[in-house]
N, C-alpha and C positions, 0 to 999 in steps of 0.2 A: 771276831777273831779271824786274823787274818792265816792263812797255810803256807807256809813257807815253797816257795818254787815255783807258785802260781800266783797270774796276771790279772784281775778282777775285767770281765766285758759287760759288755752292757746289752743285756736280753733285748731282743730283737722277734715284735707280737708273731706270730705264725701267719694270721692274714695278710698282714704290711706285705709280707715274702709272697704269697700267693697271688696278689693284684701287682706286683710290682711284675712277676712272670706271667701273666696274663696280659700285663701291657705290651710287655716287650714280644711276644708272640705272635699280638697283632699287629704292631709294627713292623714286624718281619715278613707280616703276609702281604702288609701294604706294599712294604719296599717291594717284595718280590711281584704282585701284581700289576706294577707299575714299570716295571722290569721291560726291555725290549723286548729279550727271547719270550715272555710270555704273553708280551700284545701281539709278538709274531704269531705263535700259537693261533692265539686267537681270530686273528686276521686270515690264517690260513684255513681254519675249519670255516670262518663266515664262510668263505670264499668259496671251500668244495660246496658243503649245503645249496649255498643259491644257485651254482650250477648246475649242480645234481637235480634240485627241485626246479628249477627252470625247466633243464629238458623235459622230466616227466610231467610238466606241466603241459607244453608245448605237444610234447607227443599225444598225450590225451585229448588235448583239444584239435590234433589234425587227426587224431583216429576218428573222432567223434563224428568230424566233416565229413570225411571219406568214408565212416561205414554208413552214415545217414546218405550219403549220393548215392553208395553202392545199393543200399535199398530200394532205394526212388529206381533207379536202372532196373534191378532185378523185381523188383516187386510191387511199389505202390504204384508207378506209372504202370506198368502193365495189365494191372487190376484194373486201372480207369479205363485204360483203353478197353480191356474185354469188356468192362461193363457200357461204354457207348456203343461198342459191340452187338452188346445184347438189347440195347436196348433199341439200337438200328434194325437188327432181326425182326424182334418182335412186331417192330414198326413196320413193317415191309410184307412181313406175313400177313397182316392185320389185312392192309391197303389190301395185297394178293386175291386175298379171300372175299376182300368183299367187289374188286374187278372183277374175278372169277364170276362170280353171284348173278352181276349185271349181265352177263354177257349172256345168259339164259343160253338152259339145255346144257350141251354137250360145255365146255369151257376150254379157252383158246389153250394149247400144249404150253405156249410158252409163260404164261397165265400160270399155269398148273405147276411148272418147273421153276416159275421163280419164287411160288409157296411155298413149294418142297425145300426147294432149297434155304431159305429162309429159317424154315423150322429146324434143320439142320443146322445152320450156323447157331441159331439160339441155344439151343443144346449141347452145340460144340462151345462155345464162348462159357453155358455154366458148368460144365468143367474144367475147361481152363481157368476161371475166374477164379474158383472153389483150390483149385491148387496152388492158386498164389497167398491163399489167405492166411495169415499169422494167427497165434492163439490166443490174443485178444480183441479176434476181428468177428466179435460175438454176433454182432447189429449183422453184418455184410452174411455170415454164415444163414443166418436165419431167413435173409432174405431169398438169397438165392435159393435154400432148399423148398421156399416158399412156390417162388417161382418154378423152380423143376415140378413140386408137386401138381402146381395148375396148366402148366404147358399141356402134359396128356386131358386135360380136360378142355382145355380151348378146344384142340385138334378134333375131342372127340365131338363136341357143338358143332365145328366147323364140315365135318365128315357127314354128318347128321344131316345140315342144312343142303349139303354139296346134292347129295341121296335126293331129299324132298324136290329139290329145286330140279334136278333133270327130268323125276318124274312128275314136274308140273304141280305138285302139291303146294300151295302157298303157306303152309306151315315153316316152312323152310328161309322165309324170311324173317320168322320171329326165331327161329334155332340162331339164327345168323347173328340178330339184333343182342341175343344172349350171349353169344361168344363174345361179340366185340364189347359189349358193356364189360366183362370177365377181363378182357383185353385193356381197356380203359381204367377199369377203376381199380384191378389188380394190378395184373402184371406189369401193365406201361409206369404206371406209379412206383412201384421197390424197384424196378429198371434203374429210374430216372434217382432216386433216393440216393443208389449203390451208386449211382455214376457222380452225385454232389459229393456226399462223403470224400469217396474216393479223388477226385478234382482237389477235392479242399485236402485233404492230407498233402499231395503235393504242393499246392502252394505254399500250404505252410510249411512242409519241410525245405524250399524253395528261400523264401523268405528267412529263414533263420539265418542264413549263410550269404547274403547280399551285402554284408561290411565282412573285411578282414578279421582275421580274431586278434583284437586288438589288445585283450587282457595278455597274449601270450607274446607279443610282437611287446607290447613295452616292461613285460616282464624282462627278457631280453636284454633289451634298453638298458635297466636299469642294474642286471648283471655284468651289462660291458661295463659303464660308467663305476660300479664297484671294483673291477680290475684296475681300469684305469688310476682311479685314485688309490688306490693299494698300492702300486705302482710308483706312485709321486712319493705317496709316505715312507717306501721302503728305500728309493733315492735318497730322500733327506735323511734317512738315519743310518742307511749303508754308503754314503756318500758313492755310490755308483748309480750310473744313468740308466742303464738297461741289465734289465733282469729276466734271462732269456726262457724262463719257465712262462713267468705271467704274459712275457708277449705271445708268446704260443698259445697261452689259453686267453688272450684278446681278440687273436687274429681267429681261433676257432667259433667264440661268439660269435665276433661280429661274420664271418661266414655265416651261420647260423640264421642273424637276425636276416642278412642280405638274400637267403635261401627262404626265406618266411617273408619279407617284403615280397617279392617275386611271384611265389606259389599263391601269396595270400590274394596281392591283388589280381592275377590271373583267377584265381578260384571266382573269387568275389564275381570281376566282372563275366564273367562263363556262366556265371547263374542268375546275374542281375539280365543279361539279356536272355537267359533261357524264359524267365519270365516275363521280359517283355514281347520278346517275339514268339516264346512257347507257350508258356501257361495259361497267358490274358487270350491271345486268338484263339486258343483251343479252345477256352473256355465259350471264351464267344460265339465261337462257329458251330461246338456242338450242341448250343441250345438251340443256335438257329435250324439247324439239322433236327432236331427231337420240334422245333413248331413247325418245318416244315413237313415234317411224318404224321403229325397231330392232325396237320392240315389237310392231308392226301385223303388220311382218314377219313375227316369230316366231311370230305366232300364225296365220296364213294359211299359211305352210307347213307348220305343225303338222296344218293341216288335208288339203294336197295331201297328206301320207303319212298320212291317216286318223289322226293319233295314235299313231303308231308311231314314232315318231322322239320320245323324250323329252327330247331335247336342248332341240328348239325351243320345250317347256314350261316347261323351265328359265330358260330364257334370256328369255323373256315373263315370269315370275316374277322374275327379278333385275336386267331392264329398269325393271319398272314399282314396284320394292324401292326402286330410284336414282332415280326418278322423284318417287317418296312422300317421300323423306327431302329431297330437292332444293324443295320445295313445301312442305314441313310449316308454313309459317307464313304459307300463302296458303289460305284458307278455301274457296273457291271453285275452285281447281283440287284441291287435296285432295278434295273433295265429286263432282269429275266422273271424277279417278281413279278411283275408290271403285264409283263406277255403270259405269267399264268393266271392272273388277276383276270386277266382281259378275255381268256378261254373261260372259265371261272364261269364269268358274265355273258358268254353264249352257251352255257350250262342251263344258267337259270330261265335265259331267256326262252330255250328250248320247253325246259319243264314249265312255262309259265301257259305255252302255248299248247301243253299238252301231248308235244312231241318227245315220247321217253327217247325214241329208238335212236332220233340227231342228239339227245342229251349224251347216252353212251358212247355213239361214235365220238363223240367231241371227248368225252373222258377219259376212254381207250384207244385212241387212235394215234397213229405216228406220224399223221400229218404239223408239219410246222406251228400251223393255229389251233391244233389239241391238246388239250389240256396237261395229261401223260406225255405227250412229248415236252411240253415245257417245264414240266414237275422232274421230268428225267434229267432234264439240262440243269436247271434249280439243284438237285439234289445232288449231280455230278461234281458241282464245284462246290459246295458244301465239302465232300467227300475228300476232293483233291485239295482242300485248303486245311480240312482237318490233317492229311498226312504227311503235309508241309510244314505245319504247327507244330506236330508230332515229331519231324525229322527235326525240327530245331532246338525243339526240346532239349528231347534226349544229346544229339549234338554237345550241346551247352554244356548240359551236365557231364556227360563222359567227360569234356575239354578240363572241366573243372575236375572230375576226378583224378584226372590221369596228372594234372600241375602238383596234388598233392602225394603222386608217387615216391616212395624211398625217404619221404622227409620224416615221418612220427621217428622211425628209427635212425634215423640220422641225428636228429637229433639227440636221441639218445646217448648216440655215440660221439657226438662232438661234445656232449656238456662232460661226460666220465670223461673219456679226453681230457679237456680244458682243466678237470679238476685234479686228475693226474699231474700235469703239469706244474699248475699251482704248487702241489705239493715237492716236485722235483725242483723249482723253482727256489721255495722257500726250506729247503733241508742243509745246502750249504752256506745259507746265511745265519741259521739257527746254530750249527756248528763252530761259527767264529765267537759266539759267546759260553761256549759250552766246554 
């Protein structure tokens, strides 16, 4: 039965109605995602992000460089050095004490003062050493307080021996034979320890920073090339050529990359040669310096037990073996071995023949064919070559520190910049569709 006034429709399911507005809802999201103004969007947040995350990329990795050089400056090179330092002292005292020894009786002043002084520098250097050290420099702490602790006990061996030996008591060359063993198999040993460590820390922090930083240089890279094509895309759909936001944050890039090209390879090469003209010589020359101090040694003790003790000949013999092969392509130190090789050899020949008293002069004396006089020459250029190595060093690396001045935070400020821009850039174009 039909009611008069009304139209009969035709019922229409409730879900048909629900999916038919679901469809159409995400069609609308489609449309609208596919939209200009909101690839702009999009385009424009890529845009800030990689610049933003670039710089702090970039500055991280030259902070990184610059506070690892500024280290090596203030403190791991310095460390090395005092500890070749100390470990020269030690070596010189050693030698001191036992020329002293030889020289029976009273002992020459300046003998006596270059002991003293010695002991003095050792002392001086492990405190210095001790206040460069970091709070993970457990190994190096322990050494040194090792070594403080034993230093006043050489001294007191060596006072003991000094005592016997003017009053003519031959006990006094086994007091002696006891210090230097103490000397040997202590203290010259954690010396030489604290002095590899500490070498090897520098070169490896050395070594880490001999290529540019290249993760942050093509990060860069690949921030400009995102402007640039941003850029193109925003031409073909703004039918305009230049868009004076994005070229501002192009041209701040690529400043940017051109400031890190520059710094980078300046860095780079500053520490590639500190290495080769600092690190490797030093390394080399203070070993040669630590055998030739080995070798003074063993030849001065060789002489407190008259030649009796063939050890300490040997050991002068495969000192100055390591020494010769360590040098063989430096004319001039080859040539000064060679002449205390050859005093050396009228050492022995003395002691063979039973003549101590020409043995010492030949040991201690400052004539040209004595031994001490060619071990001084020897020793000298050691000396002046290690502080040659050392000035290029450091050199290199200050050069390299000082190229990455101003950039961590430059950086900084050119990528906020650049992403500023961007977005000034891309605000009156967003507006034509709005």
């Amino acid at each position: 039965m039909n009611v008069v006034g009304t139209t009969p429709t035709a019922a229409v399911p409730p879900t048909t109605a629900a999916s038919a507005s679901g469809s159409d809802s995400r069609r609308e999201l489609q449309r609208l995602a596919r939209s200009t103004p909101v690839r702009m969007i999009a385009l424009g947040v890529l845009l800030v992000l990689a610049t933003v995350g670039t710089g702090f990329v970039t500055a991280g990795a030259v902070s990184d460089r610059a506070e690892t050089l500024d280290s090596l400056l203030v403190r791991t090179e310095p460390l090395a050095n005092s500890a070749q330092n100390l470990y020269g002292a030690l070596s010189v005292a050693d030698a001191a004490a036992s020329t002293a020894f030889i020289s029976g009786g009273l002992e020459p002043q300046e003998v006596r003062d270059r002991y003293a002084q010695a002991v003095g520098e050792a002392g001086a250097e492990i405190i210095r050493a001790s206040g460069g050290l970091g709070e993970t420099d457990d190994e190096a702490r322990t050494a040194l307080t090792e070594i403080g602790s034993s230093l006043p006990v050489y001294t007191g061996l060596v006072e003991t021996a000094r005592s016997n030996n003017r009053s003519g008591n031959p006990v006094g060359a086994s007091y002696l034979g006891e210090a230097s063993t103490l000397m040997q198999s202590s203290l010259l040993p954690r010396a030489e320890r604290l002095y590899t460590e500490q070498a090897a820390r520098v070169s490896n922090d050395q070594e880490r920073f001999v290529n540019p930083p290249v993760f942050a240089i093509g990060l860069i890279v690949v921030t400009l090339a995102l402007l640039v094509l941003a850029q193109v895309y925003l031409s073909a759909r703004t039918h305009r050529t230049l868009n004076l936001g994005f070229l501002t944050a192009s041209t701040m890039v690529a400043l940017l990359l051109g400031w890190m090209l520059v710094a980078g390879l300046i860095s780079a090469t500053a520490t590639d040669r500190a290495l080769d003209r600092g690190v490797a010589p030093l390394q080399k020359l203070t070993t040669g310096f630590i055998l030739a101090q080995q070798a003074r040694s063993d030849e001065t003790l060789n002489l407190v037990r008259r030649g009796s003790a063939r050890e300490y000949d040997a050991e002068f013999d495969e000192n100055t073996r390591k020494l010769g092969e360590l040098f063989e392509d430096d004319a001039a130190m080859t040539e000064s071995l060679a002449k205390w090789q050859m005093a050396h050899e009228r050492i022995d020949g003395a002691l063979a023949v039973g003549d101590f008293n020409t043995a010492v002069t030949i040991a201690t004396g400052s004539g040209v064919a004595d031994s001490a006089f060619q071990f001084d020459a020897l020793d000298e250029m050691l000396i002046d070559g290690i502080e040659n190595a050392r000035g290029e060093l450091r050199g290199n690396v200050e050069r390299a520190k000082t190229s990455l001045t101003g950039l961590s935070s430059g950086a900084i400020f050119l990528t906020i910049a650049a992403a500023a821009t961007v977005a000034v850039g891309l605000i009156p174009r967003l507006r034509e569709y709005l």
